[in-house]
Every structure is written in structure tokens, then in C-alpha cells.
C-alpha positions as CSV (number, residue, x, y, z in Angstrom):
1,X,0.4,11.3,-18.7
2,X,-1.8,11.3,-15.3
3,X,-2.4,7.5,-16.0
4,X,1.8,6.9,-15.7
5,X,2.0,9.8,-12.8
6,X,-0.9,7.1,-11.0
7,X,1.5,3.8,-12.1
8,X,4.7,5.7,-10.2
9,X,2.6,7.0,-7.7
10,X,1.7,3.4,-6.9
11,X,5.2,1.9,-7.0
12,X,6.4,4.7,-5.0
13,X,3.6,5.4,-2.0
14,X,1.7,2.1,-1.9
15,X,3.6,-0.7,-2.7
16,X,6.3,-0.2,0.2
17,X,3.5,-0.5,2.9
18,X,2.5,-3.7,0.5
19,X,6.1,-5.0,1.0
20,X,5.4,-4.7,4.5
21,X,2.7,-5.8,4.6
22,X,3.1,-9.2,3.4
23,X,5.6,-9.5,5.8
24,X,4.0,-9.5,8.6
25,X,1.6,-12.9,10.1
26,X,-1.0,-13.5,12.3
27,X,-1.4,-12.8,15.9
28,X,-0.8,-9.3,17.6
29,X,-1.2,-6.2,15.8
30,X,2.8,-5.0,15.1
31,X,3.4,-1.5,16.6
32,X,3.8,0.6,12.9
33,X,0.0,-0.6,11.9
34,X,-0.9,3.0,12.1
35,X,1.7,4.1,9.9
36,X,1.6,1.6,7.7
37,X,-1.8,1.7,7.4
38,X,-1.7,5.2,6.6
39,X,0.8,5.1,4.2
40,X,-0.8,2.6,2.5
41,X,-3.9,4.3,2.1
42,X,-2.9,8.2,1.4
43,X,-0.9,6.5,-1.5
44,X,-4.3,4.6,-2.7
45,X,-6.0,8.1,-2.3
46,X,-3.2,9.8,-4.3
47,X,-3.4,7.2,-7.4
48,X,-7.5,7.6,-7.5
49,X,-7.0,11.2,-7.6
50,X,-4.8,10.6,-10.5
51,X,-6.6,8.7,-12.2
52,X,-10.1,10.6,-11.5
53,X,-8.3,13.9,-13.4
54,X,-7.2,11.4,-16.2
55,X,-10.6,10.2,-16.5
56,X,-11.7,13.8,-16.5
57,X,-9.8,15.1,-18.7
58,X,-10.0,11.8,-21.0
59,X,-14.1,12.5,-20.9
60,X,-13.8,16.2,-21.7
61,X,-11.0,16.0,-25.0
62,X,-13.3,13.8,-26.2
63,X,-16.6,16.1,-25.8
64,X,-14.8,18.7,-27.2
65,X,-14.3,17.0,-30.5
66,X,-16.4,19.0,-32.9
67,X,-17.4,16.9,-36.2
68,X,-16.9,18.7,-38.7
């Protein structure tokens, strides 16, 4: 479930500032780098953090597996 919350979280937060991004071509730096920029990588932050807890919580289900 945290591993599809990181896939929407991705399509929602970082690729718009992608779309932008390829948009845009060389020369001056446009005026909404910063934002851009920003959006671009909260949203990357966001999706790691999802996918660290997924990872997490991946690791310890399957440590708490008890043979039996």
C-alpha cells in the first residue's frame, strides 16, 4: 500500500514540475526555477519517505515470521 501511495505521490507532486521541466531550453534561467525546483524535489522527498516506511515495514513483517 505505501509502495502505490509513493507511485501517486509521484504522478501527483513530481511529475508536473517534470512536465515543466522539459519544456523549458537552454539559456537564461526562467523566473519559477525556484518553485519549480522546489516542487520538484519536496515531491522526490515525499516518495522516498514512502517508500523508506514500505521498506520498513516490508523488513520487519518478515522478521516477525516465527517458524514454527
Amino acid at each position: 500500500m505505501l509502495y502505490l501511495m509513493a507511485l501517486v505521490a509521484w504522478f501527483t507532486l513530481v511529475k508536473p514540475a517534470n512536465d515543466v521541466l522539459a519544456t523549458w531550453v537552454p539559456g537564461p534561467i526562467p523566473d519559477n526555477f525556484e518553485s519549480i525546483r522546489s516542487s520538484w524535489e519536496s515531491g522526490h522527498m515525499v516518495v522516498t519517505g514512502f517508500k523508506a516506511v514500505g521498506f520498513i515495514a516490508l523488513a520487519v513483517g518478515l522478521l516477525s515470521i516465527r517458524r514454527g
